[in-house]
Structure formats: C-alpha cells, structure tokens
LUMMAR-116505 format. One record per residue (C-alpha): residue number from 1; residue in three letters; x, y, z. Coordinates in pm, whole numbers, plus 50000, padded with zeros to 5 digits. Each point is the difference from the previous one (the first is absolute). Layout:
REM LUMMAR-116505
   num   residuo      px      py      pz
   NUM       ala       X       Y       Z
...
//
This chain:
REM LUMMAR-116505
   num   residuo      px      py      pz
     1       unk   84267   90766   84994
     2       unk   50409   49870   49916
     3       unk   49937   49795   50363
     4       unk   49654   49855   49890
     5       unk   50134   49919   49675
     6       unk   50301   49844   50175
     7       unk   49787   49774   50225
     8       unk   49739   49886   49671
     9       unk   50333   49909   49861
    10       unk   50144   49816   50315
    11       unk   49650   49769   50001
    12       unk   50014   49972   49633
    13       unk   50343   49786   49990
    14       unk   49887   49810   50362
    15       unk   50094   49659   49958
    16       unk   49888   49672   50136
    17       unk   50192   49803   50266
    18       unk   50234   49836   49713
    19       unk   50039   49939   49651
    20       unk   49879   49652   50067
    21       unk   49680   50099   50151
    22       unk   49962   50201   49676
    23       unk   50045   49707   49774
    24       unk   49776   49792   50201
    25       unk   49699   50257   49960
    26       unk   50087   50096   49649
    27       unk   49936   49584   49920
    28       unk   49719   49925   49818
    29       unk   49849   49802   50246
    30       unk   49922   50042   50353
    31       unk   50179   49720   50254
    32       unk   49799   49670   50080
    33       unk   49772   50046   50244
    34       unk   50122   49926   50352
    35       unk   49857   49772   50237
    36       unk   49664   50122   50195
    37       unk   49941   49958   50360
    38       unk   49658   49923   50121
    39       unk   49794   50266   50030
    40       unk   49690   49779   50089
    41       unk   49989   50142   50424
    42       unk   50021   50325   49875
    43       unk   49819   50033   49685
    44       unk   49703   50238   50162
    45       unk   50246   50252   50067
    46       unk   50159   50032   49693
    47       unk   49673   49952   49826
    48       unk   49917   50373   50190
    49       unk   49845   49889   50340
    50       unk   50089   50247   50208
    51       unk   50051   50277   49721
    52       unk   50368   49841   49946
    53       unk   50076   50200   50262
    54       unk   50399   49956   50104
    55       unk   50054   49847   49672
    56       unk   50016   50268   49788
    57       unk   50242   50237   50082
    58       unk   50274   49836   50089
    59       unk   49905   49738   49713
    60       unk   49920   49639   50163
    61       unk   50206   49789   49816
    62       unk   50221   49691   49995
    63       unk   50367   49935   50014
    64       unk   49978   49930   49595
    65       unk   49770   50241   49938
    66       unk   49872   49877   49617
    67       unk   49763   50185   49798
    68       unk   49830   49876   49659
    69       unk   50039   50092   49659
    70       unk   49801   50254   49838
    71       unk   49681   49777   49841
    72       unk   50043   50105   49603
    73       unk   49633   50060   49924
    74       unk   50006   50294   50254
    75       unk   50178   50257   49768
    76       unk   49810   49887   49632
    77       unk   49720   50176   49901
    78       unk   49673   49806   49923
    79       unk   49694   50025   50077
    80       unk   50046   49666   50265
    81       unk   50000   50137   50359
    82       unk   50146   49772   50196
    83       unk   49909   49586   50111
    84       unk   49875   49790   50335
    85       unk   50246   49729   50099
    86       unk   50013   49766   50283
    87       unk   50261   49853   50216
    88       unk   49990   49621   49868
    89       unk   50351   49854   50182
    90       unk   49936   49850   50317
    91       unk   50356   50082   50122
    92       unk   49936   50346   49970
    93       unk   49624   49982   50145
    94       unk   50195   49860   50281
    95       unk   50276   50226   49985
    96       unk   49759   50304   50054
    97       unk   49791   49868   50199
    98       unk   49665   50049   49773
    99       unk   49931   50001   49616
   100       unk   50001   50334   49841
   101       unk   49768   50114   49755
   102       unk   50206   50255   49742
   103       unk   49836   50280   49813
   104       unk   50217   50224   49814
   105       unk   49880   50258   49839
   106       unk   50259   50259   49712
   107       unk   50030   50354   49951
   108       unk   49948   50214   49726
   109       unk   50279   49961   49754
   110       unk   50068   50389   50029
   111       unk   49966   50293   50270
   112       unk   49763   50156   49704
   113       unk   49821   49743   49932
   114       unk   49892   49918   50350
   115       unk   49871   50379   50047
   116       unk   49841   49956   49636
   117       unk   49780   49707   50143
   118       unk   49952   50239   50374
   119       unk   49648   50155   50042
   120       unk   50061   50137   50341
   121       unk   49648   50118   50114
   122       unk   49842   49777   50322
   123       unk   49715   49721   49869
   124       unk   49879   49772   50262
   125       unk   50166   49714   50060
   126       unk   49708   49750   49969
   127       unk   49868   50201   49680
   128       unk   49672   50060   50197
   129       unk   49832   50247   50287
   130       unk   49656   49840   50045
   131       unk   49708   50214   49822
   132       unk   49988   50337   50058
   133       unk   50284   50020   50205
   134       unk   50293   50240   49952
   135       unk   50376   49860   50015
   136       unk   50118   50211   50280
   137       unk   50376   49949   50172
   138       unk   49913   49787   50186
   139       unk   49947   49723   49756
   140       unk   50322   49773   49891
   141       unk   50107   50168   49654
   142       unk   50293   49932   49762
   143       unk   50135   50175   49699
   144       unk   49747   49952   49674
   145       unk   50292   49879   49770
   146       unk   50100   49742   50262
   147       unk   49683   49880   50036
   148       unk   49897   49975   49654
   149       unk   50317   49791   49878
   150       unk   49919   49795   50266
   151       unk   49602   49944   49974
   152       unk   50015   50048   49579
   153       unk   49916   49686   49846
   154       unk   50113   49975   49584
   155       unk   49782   49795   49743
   156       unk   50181   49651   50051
   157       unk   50162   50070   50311
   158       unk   49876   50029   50383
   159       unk   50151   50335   50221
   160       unk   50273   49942   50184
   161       unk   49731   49972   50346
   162       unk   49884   49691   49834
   163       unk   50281   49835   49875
   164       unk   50180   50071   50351
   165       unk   49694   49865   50250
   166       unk   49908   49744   49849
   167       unk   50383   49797   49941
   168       unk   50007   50126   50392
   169       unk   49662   49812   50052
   170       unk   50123   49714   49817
   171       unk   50324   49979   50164
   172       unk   49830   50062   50366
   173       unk   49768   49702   49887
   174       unk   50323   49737   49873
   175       unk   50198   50058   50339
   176       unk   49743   50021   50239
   177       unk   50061   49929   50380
   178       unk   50365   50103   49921
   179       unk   50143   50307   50124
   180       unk   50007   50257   49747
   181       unk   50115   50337   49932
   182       unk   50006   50242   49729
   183       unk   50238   50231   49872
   184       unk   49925   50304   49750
   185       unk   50266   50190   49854
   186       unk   50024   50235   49737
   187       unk   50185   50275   49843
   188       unk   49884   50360   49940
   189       unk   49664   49962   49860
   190       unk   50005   49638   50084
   191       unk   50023   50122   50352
   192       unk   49712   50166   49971
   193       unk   49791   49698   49898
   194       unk   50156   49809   50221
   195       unk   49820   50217   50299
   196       unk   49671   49946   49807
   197       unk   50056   49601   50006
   198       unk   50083   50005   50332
   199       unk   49701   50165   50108
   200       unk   49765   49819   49754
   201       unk   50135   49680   50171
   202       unk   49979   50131   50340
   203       unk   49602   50143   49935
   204       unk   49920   49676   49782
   205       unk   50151   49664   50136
   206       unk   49903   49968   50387
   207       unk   50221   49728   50074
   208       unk   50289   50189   49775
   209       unk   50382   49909   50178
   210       unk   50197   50280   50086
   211       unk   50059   50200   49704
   212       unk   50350   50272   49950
   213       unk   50059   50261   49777
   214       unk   50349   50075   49900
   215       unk   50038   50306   49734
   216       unk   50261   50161   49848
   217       unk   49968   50356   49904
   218       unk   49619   49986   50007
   219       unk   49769   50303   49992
   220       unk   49733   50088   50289
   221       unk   49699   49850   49896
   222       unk   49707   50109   50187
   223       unk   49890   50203   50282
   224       unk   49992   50003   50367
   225       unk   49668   49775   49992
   226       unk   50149   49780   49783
   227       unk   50360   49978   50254
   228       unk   49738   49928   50281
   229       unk   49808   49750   49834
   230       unk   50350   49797   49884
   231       unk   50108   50022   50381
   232       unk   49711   49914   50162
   233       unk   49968   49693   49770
   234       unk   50251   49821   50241
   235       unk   50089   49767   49701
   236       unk   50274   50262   49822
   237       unk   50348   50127   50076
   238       unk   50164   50223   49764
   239       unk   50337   50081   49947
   240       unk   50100   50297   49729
   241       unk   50335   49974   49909
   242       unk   50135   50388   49884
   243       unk   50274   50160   49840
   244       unk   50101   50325   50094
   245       unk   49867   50246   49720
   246       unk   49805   49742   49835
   247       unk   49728   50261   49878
   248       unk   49668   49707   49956
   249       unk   50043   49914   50367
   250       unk   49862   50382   50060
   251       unk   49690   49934   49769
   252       unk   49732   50097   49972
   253       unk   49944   50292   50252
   254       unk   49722   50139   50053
   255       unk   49679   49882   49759
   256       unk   49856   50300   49798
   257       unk   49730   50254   50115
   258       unk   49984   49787   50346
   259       unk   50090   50203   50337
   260       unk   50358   49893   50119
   261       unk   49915   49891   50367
   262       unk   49750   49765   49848
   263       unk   50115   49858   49679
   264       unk   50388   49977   50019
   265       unk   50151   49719   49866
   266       unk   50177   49788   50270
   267       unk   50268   49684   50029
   268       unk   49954   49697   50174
   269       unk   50217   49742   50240
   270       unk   50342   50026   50089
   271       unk   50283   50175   49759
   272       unk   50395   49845   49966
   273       unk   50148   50321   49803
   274       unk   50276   50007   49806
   275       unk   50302   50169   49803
   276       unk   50126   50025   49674
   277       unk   50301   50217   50149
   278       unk   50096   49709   50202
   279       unk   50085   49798   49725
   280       unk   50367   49914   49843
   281       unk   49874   49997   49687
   282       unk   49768   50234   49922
   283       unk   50095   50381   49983
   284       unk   49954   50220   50245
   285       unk   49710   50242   49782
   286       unk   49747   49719   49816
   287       unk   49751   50157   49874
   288       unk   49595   49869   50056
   289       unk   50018   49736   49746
   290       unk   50287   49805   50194
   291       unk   49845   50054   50346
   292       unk   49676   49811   49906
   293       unk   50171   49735   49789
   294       unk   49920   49662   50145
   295       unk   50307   49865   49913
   296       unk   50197   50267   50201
   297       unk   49733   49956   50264
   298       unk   50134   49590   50016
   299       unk   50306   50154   50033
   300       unk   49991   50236   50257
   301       unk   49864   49759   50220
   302       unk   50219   49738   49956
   303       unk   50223   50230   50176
   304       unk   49813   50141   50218
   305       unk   50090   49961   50382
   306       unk   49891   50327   50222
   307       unk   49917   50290   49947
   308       unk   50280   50203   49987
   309       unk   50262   49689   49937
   310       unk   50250   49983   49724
   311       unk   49903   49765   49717
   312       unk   50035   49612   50096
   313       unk   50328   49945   49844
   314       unk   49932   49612   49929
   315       unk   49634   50048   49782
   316       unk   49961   49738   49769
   317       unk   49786   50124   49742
   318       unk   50170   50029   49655
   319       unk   49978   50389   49882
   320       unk   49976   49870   49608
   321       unk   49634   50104   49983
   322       unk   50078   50302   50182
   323       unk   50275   50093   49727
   324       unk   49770   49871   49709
   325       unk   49733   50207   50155
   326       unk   50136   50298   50197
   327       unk   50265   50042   49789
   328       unk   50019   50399   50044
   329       unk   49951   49983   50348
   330       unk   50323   49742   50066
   331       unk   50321   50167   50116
   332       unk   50277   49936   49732
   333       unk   50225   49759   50160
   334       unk   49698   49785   49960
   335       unk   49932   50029   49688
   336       unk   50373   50007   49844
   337       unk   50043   49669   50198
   338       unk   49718   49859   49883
   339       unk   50113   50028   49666
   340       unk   50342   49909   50038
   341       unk   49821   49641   50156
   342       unk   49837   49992   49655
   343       unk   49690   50117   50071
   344       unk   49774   50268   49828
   345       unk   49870   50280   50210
   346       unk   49787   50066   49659
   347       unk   49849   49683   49947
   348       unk   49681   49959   50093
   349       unk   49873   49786   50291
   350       unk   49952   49668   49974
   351       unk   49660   49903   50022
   352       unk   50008   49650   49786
   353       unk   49923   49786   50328
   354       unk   49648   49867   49920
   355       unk   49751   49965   50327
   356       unk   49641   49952   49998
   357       unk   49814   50306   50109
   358       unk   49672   49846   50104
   359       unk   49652   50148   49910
   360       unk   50034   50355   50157
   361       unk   49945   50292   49754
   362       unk   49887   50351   49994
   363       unk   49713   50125   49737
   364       unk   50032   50323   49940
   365       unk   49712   50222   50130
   366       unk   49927   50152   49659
//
C-alpha cells in the first residue's frame, strides 16, 4: 500500500514538457489552425475503405497534426440533436478530393440521463415481421429506446429519420454527378443514432456515396443480424473511438428474457481505443463521469499516437474546457496554474458562441 500510494502520488505531480507548454494549453483558445495538405488521393482510406486498417494504431497523421475545437452545442442540453451541413468551399472540395456531407449527431447531457432514455430489449429494426411471422434472431434488431428516439415523430416536428433522409435526399439531388461522401458522427447516444442513419441511408438511397461512422463512446446498438446487415451493405465503415473504462461503450449486454447465443448485443467496424491514464493532465483514478466526457474524449485523442506511446508532447488543444469541465479530475499543477494565468477552474464553460443547429430534433417517445 505506502509503494502504491507513492506511485498515485508520483503521477499526480507529472508535469508537461515545460512551463511554456503549460501556458500554451491553459490559454483560452486553441492555436490557429495549421495549414492542411491534400487529402483528395487518399480520401477513401481515411473515409474507412479498407477498415482504416494501418491507420489506426499507430495514428496516421501529419507532420502538424491539428485537431478542431470542441463544437459548443455538443455539451448543452436541449432537446436539438444535432444538424446536416455540407462542404460549400471549393478549395476544400478540392482539397479532399470529394464534398462531404456532415451529420452530427449529441449525446445525452448526462451518463443518467442517457440510461433514463435506454429501453434495452431487441425490436426489429424495420418496425415490421410480415403477418404472422415471428421476429426470430435472425432478423436485423436494435435496442427499443434507440429506435424509438429515432422513428418518434412530436406534434409539430418530424423524427429525426425524416428530418435526416430527406436534407440527405436534397443534398444528393443539389450536387449531383459530383463525388460525394458522407460522414456520421456522434457521441454516446448520438453514436447510437448515428448507426441507425447510416443504415437507413444505406437500405433507403440506392445511389447513396460512401457513407462513415465515427463515434465516440457509443453503446452497442443491435444484434448480430443487425452487424451483418450494416456490413454487408457495402456502403458503411465504422470506426468506434473508446476510452478505456468508459462504462456505455459495454452497453447494453445481453437483451432481457432472450437466450445469450442468440440475442447478445454486439459492436460494429473497427475500434481506435484509448486512455485516460495516458494523459498529463488528467489524474491517474477518473472516475466514469470523466472517462465518457466528450471533451476529455477530444482530448485524449489529440494526443494520441500508439498504443502504448507517451502522450504527444506538442498537442494543441487548449485544456480550458477540460479545467472548466473536469475540474476534479485535473492534476493540481493544472489547475493552480490555471488560476495564477487568471483563469477560473470554477467558472462555467463558455457556451455564448451562437451556431445554427439546423432542423434535427428528438420527440420524446411519451
């Protein structure tokens, strides 16, 4: 016990590469953006052709390695679930080599209230069996609470299926004969709908582009039919993104009063997993909250390198949010610096950046 203690305390007062690094993360804003190198020859690959197979672990990145800022309306809770947005800028058309189609989909403001919306028995994913037919395993099904914030439909609003296919169909129509693709990502919950998207496109829109799923921290969502069906669809590649201990990523497990070798719960499409351990600024015992925080998921990978690799010493994202949101979790040099820069571990985050959310909203199922 002294020599455990001894080591918690040793990773308690780590400290990054300088006090200037420090500063620079503790400012309120993250550095401009660097300059971006074409991705255009190779945007199949990193759009999960292939699985993203040698591009995971060690990370594929570039000399600069930038990552963005955190978008505000991701960590406010309202009943808007996310928006569609389009690559307009030819430069950056041309710079990837297509023009990407952007859903993004939130989380659940709270670990409690994202079980609090979870019904975890298996419904079939189309809703329907034919008559007098029996679900059985193998038919695609998903978890009823998914399913039903996704489907539901409120008094003056369309479900989140509707809104979603038809600014895709729309889109699809505007930039026709161009090369498109589509990108879904979403956090915890949002990750969850984001598999249901990406399967209503695939099932729905024959001509649809490539589509990719990137979540982060995102339940399992359906079972082994429903894995097939998303694979055999040839149009999706998914990529989960997981932190160590993050306790959604391991839910649901097995759907109620079904046998286990036929109803189990199961993930889908390649998995880049990391560690809250390996950061410099978090401590060494977070607790469940921290690990599925999106903000220390941005975070985590912005230093992210290999598996098994030290922390990349030149990240660029500031750690402000981090403090203003994690602030129990941060080691102490962290925050004691912070304030002696004159900012307020305590204050809340800001969120006063306006953006326009779109159309996108979940009814509730009640």
């Amino acid at each position: 016990m002294p020599g455990m203690r001894a080591r918690m305390a040793a990773d308690e007062h780590m400290s990054p590469r300088s006090l200037m690094h420090m500063q620079q993360l503790l400012s309120a804003d993250s550095p401009r953006a660097s300059p971006r190198s074409t991705i255009g020859p190779r945007w199949r690959a990193l759009h999960g052709e292939g699985g993203w197979a040698g591009l995971l672990d060690p990370l594929s990145m570039p000399p600069w390695a930038k990552r963005p800022n955190t978008p505000e309306w991701l960590t406010q809770q309202s009943n808007w679930i996310g928006y569609v947005a389009v690559c307009e800028s030819e430069r950056e058309v041309a710079r990837m080599g297509r023009r990407d189609i952007a859903i993004v989909l939130r989380g659940t403001a709270t670990c409690l209230e994202w079980a609090e919306n979870l019904r975890a028995s298996l419904v079939p994913l189309d809703g329907e069996t034919g008559e007098g037919k029996q679900a059985g395993p193998e038919d695609p099904k998903v978890a009823r609470g998914f399913r039903s914030l996704y489907k539901t439909a409120g008094e003056k609003v369309k479900s989140l299926s509707e809104d979603v296919m038809d600014e895709v169909r729309r889109l699809m129509e505007k930039y026709k004969g161009e090369e498109l693709s589509i990108t879904i990502v979403g956090h915890s919950l949002g990750g969850a709908l984001a598999l249901l998207v990406a399967d209503e496109i695939a099932t729905t829109v024959p001509d649809a582009p490539p589509v990719a799923v990137v979540s982060f921290g995102g339940p399992k969502v359906g079972n082994a039919a429903f894995v097939d069906k998303l694979k055999q669809s040839g149009k999706v590649n998914v990529l989960r993104i997981v932190n160590a201990g993050d306790m959604v990523t391991k839910v649901p497990g097995v759907a109620p009063r079904l046998p286990l070798s036929k109803e189990q719960y199961q993930h889908v499409g390649a998995e880049l997993r990391i560690d809250s351990k390996n950061s410099p600024c978090l401590r060494p015992d977070v607790g469940p909250a921290s690990r599925h925080d999106l903000e220390a998921y941005l975070h985590l990978i912005d230093g992210f390198t290999a598996t098994g690799h030290p922390f990349r010493y030149d990240a660029r994202r500031s750690v402000i949010r981090l403090l203003q949101l994690q602030k129990g979790n941060v080691k102490k040099e962290y925050v004691n610096r912070a304030r002696e820069l004159g900012v307020d571990p305590a204050a809340p985050a800001d969120v006063g950046r306006s953006m326009a959310y779109g159309n996108c909203a979940v009814a509730s199922p009640s």
